[in-house]
N, C-alpha and C positions, 0 to 999 in steps of 0.2 A: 522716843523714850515714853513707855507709859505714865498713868498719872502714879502709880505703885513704884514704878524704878525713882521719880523722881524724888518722890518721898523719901525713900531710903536713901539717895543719893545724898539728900538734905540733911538726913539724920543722923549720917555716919560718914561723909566724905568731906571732903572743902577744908576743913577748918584746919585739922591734922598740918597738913601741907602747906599753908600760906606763910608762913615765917621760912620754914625752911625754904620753898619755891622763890619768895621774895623778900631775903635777909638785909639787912638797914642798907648794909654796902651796897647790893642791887638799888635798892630805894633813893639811894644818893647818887648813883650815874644816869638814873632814869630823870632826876630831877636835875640833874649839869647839864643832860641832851634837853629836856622839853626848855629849858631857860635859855641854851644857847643857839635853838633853834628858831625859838620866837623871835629871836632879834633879828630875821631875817625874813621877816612876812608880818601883815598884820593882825594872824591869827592868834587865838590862846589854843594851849593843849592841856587837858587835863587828862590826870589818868585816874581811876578807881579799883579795887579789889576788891571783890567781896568772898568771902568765902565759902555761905550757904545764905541761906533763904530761912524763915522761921517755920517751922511745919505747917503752921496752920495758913500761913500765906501760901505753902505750895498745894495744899486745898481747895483753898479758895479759888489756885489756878494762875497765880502771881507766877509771871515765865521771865525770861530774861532779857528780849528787846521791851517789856510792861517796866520793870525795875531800873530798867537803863534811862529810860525818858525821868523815871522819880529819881533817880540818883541826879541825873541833869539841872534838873531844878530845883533837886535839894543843895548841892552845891554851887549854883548860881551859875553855871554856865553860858546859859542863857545872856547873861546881864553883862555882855561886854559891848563899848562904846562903838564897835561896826560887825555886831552882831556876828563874832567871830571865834565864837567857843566850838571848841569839838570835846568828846570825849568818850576817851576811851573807859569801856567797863567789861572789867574779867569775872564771869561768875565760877568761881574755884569747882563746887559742887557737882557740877552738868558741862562743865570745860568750853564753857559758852566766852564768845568775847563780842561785844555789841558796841559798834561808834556811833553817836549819836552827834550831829553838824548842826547848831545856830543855822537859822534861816539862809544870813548871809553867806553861809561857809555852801549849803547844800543847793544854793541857787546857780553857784558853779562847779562845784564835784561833784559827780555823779555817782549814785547809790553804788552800782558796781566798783566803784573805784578803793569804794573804803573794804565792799563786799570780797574784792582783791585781798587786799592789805592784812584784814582780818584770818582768811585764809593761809595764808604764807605764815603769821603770826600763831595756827594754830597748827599746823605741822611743826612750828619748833615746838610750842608748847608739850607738843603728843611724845617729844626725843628727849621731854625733858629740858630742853634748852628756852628755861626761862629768861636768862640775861640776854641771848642773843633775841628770840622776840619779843622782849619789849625794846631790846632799844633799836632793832630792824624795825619795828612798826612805829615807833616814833619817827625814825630817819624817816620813813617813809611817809608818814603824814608832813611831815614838812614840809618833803618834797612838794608833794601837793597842791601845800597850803601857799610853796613861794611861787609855785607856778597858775593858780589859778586867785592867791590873794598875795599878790607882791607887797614888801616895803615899799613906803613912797621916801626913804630917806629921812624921815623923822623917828623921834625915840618913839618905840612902843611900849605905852608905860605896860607893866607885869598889869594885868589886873585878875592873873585866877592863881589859886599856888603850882606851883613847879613840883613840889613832892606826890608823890602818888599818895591818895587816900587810901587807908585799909579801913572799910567798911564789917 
């Protein structure tokens, strides 16, 4: 995408479409799945949506794995007790979707693996079928998360929110 498509993309796409793409009822089965999955791994999942970008950030040349890491640490992801946050960020605009893994998370999943996940998640996206990937790509990081960060049978306290942010 040139740096002129993405501007326009910014200027006139994304926003139109995030309610409707992800209506409260989607927002509440994605936050049932990320809550009832945690309880089965020591990771947290977060999700984010954003819809566009400010123009003069997309200027500047602000892209969407740059915003992913600032989303990450504007929501504290980072800041869980065994460094076990991931999160998901959907940029509406550029139809971009970037997971961004805690140290702990990315020292044993492999970049391809979420590079996967993402991919499967943006072919629904492209059919339209928002509800099925989001909550195919949460199932899927779960997956994941219990196979490379198991429960050890203690409560995992919640420590990120379970609802998707709309940025």
């Amino acid at each position: 995408m040139t740096h002129m498509q993405r501007l326009f993309a910014h200027l006139f796409g994304g926003w139109f479409q995030m309610r409707r793409s992800f209506p409260a009822s989607l927002l509440d089965e994605m936050a049932a799945a990320i809550a009832a999955g945690e309880r089965t791994h020591q990771g947290e999942v977060c999700f984010a949506i954003e819809s566009r970008l400010a123009p003069l950030a997309v200027l500047d040349g602000l892209d969407a794995p740059t915003r992913a890491r600032q989303v990450f640490s504007q929501l504290r992801v980072w800041d869980t007790e065994y460094n076990s946050g991931v999160l998901f960020y959907v940029l509406m605009a550029e139809h971009r979707i970037e997971i961004v893994a805690d140290r702990g998370i990315a020292a044993k999943v492999a970049a391809g693996e979420w590079d996967e996940l993402c991919a499967r998640m943006r072919e629904c996206y492209a059919r339209g079928q928002w509800r099925d990937g989001s909550l195919e790509g949460i199932a899927a990081a779960h997956a994941l998360l219990v196979r490379h960060f198991p429960g050890d049978g203690r409560a995992n306290p919640d420590e990120l929110p379970d609802r998707p942010v709309l940025l």
